[in-house]
VOKOL-993494 format. One record per residue (C-alpha): residue in one letter; x, z, y. Coordinates in Angstrom, 3 decimals. Example, Ala and Ser with C-alpha at 12.3 -4.5 7.8 and 13.67 -1.06 7.14 Angstrom:
{residu->A&u->12.300&w->7.800&v->-4.500}
{residu->S&u->13.670&w->7.140&v->-1.060}
END
This chain:
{residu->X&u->-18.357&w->11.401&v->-26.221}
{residu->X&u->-16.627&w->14.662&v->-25.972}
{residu->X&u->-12.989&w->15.008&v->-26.399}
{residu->X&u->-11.937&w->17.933&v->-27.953}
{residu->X&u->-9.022&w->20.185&v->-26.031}
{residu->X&u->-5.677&w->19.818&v->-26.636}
{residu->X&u->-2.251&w->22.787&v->-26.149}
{residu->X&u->-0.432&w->22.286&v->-23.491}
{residu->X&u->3.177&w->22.940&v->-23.251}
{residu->X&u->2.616&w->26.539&v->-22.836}
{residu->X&u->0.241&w->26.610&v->-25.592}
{residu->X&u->-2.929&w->27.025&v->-23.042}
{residu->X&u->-6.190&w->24.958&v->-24.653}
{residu->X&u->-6.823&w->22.045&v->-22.107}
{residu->X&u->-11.139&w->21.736&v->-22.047}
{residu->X&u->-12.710&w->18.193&v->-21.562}
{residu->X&u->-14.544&w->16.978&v->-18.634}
{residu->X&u->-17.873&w->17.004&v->-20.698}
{residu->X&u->-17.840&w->20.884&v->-21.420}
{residu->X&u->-19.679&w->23.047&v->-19.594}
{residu->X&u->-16.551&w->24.755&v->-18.667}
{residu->X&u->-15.325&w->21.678&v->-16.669}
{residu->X&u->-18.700&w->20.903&v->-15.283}
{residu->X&u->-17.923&w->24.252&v->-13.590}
{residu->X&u->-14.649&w->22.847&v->-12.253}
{residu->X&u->-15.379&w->20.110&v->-11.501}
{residu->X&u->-17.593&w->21.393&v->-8.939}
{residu->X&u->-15.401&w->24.602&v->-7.931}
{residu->X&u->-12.050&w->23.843&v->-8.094}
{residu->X&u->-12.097&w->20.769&v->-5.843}
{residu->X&u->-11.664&w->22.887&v->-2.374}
{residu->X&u->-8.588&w->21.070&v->-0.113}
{residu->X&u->-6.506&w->20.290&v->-3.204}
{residu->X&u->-5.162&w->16.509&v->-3.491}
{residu->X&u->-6.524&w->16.318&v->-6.654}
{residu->X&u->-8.800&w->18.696&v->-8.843}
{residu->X&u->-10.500&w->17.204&v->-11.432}
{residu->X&u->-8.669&w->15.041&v->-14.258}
{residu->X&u->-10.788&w->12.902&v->-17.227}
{residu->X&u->-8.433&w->10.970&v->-19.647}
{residu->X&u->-9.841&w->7.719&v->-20.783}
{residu->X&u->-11.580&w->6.154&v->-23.202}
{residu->X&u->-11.967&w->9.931&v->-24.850}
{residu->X&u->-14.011&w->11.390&v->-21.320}
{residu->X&u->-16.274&w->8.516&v->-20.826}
{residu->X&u->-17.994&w->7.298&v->-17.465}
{residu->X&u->-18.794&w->11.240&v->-16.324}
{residu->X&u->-16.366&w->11.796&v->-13.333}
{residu->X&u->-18.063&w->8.356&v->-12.302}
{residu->X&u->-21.506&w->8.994&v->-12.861}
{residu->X&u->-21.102&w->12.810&v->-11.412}
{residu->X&u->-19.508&w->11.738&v->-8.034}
{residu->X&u->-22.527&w->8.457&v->-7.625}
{residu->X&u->-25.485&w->10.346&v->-8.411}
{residu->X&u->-23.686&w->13.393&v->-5.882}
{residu->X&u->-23.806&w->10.858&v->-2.540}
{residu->X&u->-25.907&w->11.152&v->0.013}
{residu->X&u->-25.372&w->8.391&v->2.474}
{residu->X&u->-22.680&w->6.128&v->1.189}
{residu->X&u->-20.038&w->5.018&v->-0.993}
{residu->X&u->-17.169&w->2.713&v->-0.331}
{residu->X&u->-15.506&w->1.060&v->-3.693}
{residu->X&u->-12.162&w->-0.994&v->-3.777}
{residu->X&u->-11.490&w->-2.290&v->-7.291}
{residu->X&u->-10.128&w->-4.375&v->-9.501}
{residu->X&u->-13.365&w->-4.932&v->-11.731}
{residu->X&u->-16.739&w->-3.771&v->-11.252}
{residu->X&u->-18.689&w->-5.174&v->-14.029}
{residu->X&u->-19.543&w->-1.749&v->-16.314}
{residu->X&u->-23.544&w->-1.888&v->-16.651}
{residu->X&u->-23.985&w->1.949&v->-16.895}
{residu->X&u->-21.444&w->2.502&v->-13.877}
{residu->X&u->-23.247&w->-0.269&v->-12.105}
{residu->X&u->-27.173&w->1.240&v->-12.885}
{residu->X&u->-26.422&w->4.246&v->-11.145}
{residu->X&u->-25.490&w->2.688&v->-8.062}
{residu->X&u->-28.551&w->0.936&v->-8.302}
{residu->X&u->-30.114&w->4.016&v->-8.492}
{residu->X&u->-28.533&w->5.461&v->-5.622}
{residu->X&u->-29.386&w->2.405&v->-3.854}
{residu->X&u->-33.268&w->2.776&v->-4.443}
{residu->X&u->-32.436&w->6.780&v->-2.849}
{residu->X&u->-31.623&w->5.751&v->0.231}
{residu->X&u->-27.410&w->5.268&v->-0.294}
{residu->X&u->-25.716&w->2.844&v->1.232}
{residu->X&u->-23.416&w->0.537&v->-1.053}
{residu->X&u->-20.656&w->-1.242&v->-0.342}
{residu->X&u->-17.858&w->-3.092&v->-2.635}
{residu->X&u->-14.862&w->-4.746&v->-2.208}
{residu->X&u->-13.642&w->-6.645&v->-5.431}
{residu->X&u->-10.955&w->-8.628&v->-6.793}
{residu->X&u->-11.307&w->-12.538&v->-5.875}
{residu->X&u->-9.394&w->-13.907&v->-8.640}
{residu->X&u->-11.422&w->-11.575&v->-11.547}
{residu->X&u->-14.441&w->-11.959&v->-10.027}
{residu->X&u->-14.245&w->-15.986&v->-10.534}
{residu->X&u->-12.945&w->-15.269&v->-14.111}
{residu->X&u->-15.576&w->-12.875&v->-14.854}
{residu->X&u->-19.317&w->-14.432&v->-15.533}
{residu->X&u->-20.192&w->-11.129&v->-16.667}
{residu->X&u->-18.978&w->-9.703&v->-13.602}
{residu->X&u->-20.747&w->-12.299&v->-11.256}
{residu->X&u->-23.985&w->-11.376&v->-13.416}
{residu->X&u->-24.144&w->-7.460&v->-13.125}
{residu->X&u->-23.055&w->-7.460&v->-9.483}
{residu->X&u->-26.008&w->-9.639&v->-9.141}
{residu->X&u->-28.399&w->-7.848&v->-11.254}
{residu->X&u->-27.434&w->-4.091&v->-9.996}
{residu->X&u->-25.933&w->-4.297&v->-6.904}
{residu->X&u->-26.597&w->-7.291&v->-4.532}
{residu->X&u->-29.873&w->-7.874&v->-5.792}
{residu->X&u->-30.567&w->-3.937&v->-4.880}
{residu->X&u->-30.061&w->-4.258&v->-1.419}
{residu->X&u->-25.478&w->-3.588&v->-1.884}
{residu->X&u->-23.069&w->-4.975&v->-0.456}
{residu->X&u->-20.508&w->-7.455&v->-1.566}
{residu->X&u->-16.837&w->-8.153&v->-0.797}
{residu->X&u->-14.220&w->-10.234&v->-2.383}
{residu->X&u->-10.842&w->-9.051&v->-1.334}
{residu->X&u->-8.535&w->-11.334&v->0.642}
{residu->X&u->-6.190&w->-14.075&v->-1.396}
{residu->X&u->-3.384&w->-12.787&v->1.165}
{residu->X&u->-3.010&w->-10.287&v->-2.443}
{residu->X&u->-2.334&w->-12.068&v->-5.637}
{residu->X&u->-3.903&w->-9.228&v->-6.966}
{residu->X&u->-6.035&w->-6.384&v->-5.263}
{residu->X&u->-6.262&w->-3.532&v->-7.562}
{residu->X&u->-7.071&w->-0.133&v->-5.724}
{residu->X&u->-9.287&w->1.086&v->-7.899}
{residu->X&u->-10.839&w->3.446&v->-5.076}
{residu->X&u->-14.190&w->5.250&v->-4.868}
{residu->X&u->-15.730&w->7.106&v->-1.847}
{residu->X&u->-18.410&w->9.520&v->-2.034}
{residu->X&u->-19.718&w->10.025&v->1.599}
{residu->X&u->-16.919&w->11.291&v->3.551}
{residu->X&u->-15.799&w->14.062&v->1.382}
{residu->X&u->-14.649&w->12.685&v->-2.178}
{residu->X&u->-12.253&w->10.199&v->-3.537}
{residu->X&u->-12.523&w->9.224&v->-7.220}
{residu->X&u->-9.185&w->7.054&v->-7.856}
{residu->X&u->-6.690&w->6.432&v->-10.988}
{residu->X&u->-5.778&w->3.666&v->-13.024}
{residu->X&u->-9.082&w->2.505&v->-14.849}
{residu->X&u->-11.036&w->-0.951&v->-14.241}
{residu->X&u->-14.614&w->-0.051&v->-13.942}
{residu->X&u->-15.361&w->-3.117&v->-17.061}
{residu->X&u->-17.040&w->-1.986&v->-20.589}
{residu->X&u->-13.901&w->-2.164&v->-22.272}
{residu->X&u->-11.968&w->0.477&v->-20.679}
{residu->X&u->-14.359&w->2.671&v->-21.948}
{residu->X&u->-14.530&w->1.667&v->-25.085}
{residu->X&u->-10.447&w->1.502&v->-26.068}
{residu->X&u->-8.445&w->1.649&v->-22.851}
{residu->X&u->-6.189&w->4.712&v->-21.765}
{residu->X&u->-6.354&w->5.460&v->-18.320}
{residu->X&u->-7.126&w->7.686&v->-16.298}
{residu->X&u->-9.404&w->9.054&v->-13.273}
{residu->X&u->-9.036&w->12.363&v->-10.783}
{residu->X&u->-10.898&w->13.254&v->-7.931}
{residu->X&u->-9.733&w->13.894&v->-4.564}
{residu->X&u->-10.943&w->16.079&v->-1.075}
{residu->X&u->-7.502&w->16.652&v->0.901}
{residu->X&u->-9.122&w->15.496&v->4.430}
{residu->X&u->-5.885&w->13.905&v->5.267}
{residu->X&u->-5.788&w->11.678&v->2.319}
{residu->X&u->-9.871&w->11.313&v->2.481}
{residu->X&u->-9.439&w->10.133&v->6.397}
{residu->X&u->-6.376&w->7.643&v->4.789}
{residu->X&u->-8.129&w->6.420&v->2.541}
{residu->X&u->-11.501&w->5.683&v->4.577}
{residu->X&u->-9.410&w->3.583&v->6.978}
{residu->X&u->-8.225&w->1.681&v->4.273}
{residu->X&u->-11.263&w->0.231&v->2.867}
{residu->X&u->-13.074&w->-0.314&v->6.571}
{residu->X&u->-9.858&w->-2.101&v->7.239}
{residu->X&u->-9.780&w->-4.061&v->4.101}
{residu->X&u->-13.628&w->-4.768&v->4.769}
{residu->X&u->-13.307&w->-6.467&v->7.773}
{residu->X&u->-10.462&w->-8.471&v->6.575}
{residu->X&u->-12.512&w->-9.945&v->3.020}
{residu->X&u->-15.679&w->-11.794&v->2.954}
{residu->X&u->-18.849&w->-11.777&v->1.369}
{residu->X&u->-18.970&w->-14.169&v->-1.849}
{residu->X&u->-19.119&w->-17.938&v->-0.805}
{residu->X&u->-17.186&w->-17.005&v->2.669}
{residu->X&u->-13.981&w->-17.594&v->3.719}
{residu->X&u->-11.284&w->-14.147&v->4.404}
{residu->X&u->-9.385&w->-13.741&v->7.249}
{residu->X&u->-5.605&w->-15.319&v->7.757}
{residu->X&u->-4.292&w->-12.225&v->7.578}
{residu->X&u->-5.010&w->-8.430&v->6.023}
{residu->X&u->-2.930&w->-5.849&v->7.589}
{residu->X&u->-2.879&w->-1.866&v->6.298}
{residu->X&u->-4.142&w->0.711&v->9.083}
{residu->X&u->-1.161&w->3.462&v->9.309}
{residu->X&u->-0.675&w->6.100&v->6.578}
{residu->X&u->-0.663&w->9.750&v->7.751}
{residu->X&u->-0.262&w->11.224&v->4.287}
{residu->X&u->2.945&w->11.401&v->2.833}
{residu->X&u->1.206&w->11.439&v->-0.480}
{residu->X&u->-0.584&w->8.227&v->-0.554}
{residu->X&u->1.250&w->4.899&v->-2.219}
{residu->X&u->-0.552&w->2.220&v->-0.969}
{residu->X&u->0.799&w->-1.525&v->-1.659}
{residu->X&u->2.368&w->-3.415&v->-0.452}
{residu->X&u->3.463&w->-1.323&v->2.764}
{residu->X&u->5.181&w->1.514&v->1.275}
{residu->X&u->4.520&w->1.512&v->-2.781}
{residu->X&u->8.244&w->0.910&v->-3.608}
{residu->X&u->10.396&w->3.492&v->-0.990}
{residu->X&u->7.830&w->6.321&v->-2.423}
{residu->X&u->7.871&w->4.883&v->-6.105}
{residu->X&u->11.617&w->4.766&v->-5.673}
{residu->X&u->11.745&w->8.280&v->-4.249}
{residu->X&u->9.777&w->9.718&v->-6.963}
{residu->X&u->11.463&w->8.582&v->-9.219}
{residu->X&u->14.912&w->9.353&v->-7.739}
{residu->X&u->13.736&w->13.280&v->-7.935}
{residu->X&u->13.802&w->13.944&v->-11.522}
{residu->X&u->16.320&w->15.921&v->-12.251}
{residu->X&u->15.274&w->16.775&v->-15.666}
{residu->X&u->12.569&w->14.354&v->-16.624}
{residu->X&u->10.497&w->11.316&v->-16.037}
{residu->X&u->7.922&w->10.332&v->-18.298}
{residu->X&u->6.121&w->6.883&v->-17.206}
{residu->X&u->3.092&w->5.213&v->-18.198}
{residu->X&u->2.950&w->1.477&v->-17.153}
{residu->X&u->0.858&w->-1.745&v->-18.942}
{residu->X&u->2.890&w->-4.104&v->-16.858}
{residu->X&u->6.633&w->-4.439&v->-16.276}
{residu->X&u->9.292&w->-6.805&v->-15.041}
{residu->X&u->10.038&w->-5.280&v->-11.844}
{residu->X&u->13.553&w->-4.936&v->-11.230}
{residu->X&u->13.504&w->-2.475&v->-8.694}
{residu->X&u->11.781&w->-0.011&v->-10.560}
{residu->X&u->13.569&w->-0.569&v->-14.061}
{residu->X&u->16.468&w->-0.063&v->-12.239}
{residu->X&u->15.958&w->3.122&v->-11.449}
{residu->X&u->14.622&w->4.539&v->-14.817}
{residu->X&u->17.995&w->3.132&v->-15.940}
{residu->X&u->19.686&w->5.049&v->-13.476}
{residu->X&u->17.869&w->8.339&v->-14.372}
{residu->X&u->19.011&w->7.809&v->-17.806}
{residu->X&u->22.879&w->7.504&v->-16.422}
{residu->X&u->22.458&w->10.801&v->-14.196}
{residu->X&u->21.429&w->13.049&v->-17.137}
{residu->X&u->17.215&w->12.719&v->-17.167}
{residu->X&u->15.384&w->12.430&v->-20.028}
{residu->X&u->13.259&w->9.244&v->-19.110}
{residu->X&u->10.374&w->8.435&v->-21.471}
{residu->X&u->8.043&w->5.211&v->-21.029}
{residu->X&u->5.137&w->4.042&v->-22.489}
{residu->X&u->3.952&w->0.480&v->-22.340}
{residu->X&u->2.048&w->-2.001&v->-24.593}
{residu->X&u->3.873&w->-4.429&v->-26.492}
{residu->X&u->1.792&w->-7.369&v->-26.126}
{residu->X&u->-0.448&w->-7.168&v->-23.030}
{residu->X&u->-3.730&w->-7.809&v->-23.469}
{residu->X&u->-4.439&w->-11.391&v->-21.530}
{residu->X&u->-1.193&w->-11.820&v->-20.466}
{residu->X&u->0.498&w->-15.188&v->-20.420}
{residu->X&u->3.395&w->-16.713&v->-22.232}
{residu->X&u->5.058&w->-16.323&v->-19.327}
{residu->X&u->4.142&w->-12.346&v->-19.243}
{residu->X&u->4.356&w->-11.780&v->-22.646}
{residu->X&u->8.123&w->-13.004&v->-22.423}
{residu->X&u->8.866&w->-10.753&v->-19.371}
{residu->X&u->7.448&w->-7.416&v->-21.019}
{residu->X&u->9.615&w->-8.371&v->-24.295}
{residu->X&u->12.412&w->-8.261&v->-22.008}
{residu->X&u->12.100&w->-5.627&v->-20.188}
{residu->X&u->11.137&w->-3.560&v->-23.051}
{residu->X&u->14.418&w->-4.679&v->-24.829}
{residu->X&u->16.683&w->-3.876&v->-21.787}
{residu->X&u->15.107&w->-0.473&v->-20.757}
{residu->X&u->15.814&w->0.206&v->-24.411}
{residu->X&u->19.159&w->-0.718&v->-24.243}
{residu->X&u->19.449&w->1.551&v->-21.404}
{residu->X&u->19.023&w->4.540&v->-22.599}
{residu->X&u->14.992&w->4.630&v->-21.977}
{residu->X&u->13.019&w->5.965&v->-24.984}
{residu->X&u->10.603&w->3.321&v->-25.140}
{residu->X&u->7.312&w->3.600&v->-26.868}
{residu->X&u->4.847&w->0.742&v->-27.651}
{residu->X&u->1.255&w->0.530&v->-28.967}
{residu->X&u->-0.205&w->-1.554&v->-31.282}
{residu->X&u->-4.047&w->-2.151&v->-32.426}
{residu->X&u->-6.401&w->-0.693&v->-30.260}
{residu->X&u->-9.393&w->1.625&v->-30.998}
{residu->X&u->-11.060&w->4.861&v->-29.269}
{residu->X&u->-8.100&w->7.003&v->-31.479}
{residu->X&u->-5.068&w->4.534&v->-31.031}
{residu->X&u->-6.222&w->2.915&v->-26.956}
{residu->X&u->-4.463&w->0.130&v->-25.641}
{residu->X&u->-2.152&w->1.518&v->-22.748}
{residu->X&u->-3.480&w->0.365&v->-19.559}
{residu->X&u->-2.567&w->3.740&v->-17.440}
{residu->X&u->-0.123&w->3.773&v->-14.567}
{residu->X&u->1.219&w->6.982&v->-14.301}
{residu->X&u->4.186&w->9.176&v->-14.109}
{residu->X&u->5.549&w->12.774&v->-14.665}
{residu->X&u->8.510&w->14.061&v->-12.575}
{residu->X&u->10.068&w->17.421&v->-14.686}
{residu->X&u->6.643&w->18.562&v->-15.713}
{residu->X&u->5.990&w->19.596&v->-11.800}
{residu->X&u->4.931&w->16.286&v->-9.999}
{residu->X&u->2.623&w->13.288&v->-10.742}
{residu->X&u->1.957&w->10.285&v->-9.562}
{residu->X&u->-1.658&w->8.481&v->-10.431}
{residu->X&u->-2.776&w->5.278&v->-9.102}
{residu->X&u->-3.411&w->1.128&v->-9.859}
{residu->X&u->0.340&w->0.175&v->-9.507}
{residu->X&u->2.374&w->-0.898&v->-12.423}
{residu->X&u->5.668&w->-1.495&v->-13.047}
{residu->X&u->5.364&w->-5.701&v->-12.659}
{residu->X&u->6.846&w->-7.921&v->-10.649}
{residu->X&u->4.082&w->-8.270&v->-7.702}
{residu->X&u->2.539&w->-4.464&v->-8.179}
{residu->X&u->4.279&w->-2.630&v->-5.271}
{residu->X&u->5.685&w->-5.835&v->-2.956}
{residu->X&u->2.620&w->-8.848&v->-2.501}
{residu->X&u->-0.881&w->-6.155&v->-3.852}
{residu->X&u->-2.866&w->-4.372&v->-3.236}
{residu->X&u->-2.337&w->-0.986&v->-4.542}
{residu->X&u->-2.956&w->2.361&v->-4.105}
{residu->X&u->-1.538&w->5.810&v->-5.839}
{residu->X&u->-1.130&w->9.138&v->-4.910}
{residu->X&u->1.077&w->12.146&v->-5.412}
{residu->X&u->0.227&w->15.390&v->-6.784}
{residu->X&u->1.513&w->19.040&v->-7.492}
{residu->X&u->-1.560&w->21.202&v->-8.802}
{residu->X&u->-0.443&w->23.173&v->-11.547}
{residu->X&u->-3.666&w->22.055&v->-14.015}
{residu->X&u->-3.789&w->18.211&v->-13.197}
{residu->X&u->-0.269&w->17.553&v->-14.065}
{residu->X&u->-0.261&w->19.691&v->-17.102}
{residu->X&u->-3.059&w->18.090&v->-18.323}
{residu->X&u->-1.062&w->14.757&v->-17.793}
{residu->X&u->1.691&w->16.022&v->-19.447}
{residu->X&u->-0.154&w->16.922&v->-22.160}
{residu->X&u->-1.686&w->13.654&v->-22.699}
{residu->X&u->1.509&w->11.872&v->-22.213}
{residu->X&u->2.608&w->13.691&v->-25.260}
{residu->X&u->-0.170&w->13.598&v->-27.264}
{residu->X&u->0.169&w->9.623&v->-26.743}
{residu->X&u->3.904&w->9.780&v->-26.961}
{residu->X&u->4.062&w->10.963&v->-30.708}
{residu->X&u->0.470&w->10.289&v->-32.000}
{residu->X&u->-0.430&w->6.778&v->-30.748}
{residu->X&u->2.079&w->4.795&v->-30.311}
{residu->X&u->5.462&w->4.162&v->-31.930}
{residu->X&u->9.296&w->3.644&v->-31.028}
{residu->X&u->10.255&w->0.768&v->-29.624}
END
């Protein structure tokens, strides 16, 4: 599927990731930037994904929440039977919820001759949503690698060859390697986080809510936030507090989350209500197709200049007991594009609060 471009705020025509135009960029533009290339999903489909597998030569390293997509999961299959060494690190707790999961690692991946993780229970939740290409890319963002997100979830995915943040991030997943098991094994006591040399990187739970906090502290005009999850105090606290110092401070959230417990459902209801009451322009989305996705992106826009991308929400455990992982950026084109989208979504797909 090809999504159409969009204006910017300075009226510039944004092109898709499928163009031709992009598949230029995507190769070009990606020199020692943090972050170059920028797909918006469900509307860009699985080609940052496929692009960066089928480019590896020797190996890829993948940290995620879910791994289950089929098409995702063929093509490291087929980079398996070329010679590329696979290895994965999942989430425990969706991999035991997941039969689907449990039966596409199986048939694509383990069965190929990959490797397979399950990340320590020392994280409720690990959710890094990480994918190294060799030693030289990082594809990252806020989408589960599962069939649904590309059918009707908005997230999004960027690509990233800073050799500071590459080195971080390779540390992190060796580290996190040695520290899970294979499926049917038991994890280590303990899962520590190698040090962070980048002061771009958010990873969870070490430093995800001084840099969150930080970020958000620096609007000085506006802060526009994507979330699915919230309840955190910490972090509602201080869109509330942008609000009282003059910024413009937009958020958009779901208003039922998809899965989520009485117990979470209650939470997001409440949060909603008092970020509302706060001053917070709150905007919700309902029914979810490819037009009108269900808002699963964690993201946020610091006056139109800085962005933040990663697998952290705005709930209770997402930057204190996971495993996270985010990252700052500045580039002129990424966070336009963002900003774009964030409006687009703001007034077209979802409604006030």
């Amino acid at each position: 599927m090809t999504r159409r471009g969009f204006l910017g705020a300075a009226g510039a025509t944004l092109v898709s990731l499928a163009s031709p135009l992009a598949e230029r960029a995507f190769a070009s533009d990606c020199g020692s930037a943090s972050s170059c290339a920028l797909a918006v999903l469900p509307e860009d489909g699985r080609g940052i994904y496929l692009r960066a597998i089928d480019a590896a030569k020797d190996e890829i390293r993948i940290e995620i929440c879910v791994l289950e997509d089929p098409q995702i999961l063929e093509r490291l299959e087929a980079a398996l039977h070329r010679g590329v060494s696979v290895r994965a690190i999942v989430d425990f707790r969706k991999y035991a919820e997941l039969a689907s999961e449990r039966k596409h690692l199986e048939t694509y991946l383990t069965s190929a001759g990959g490797e397979l993780h399950l990340s320590n229970p020392l994280f409720p939740r690990s959710f890094p949503k990480i994918i190294l290409i060799d030693r030289d890319l990082l594809v990252y963002g806020s989408a589960c690698l599962d069939q649904t997100t590309f059918a009707r979830y908005r997230d999004f995915a960027a690509t990233c060859r800073n050799e500071q943040v590459l080195g971080d991030v390779q540390r992190l997943f060796e580290n996190d390697w040695v520290y899970s098991a294979p499926v049917g094994q038991e994890s280590h006591l303990f899962n520590p986080t190698p040090a962070i040399s980048s002061g771009d990187l958010i990873i969870a739970p070490v430093n995800a809510a001084q840099r969150l906090v930080g970020l958000y502290q620096q609007a000085l005009q506006s802060l526009n936030v994507y979330t699915e999850l919230l309840g955190n105090p910490t972090l509602e606290s201080e869109l509330a507090a942008a609000v009282e110092r003059g910024v413009l401070v937009r958020l958009i959230a779901p208003l039922h989350v998809n899965g989520g417990t009485k117990e979470i459902q209650e939470r997001q209801l409440a949060s909603l209500t008092a970020l509302a009451a706060s001053g917070v322009n709150v905007h919700v989305n309902g029914r979810e197709t490819v037009g009108l996705p269900y808002m699963h992106a964690r993201a946020a826009l610091i006056d139109g200049q800085t962005s933040y991308l990663g697998s952290a929400s705005l709930s209770p455990d997402a930057i204190t007991f996971n495993r996270e992982f985010g990252l700052v950026f500045s580039e002129e084109a990424p966070v336009r594009q963002l900003q774009a989208q964030f409006e687009s979504d703001y007034e077209l797909r979802t409604k006030k609060f």
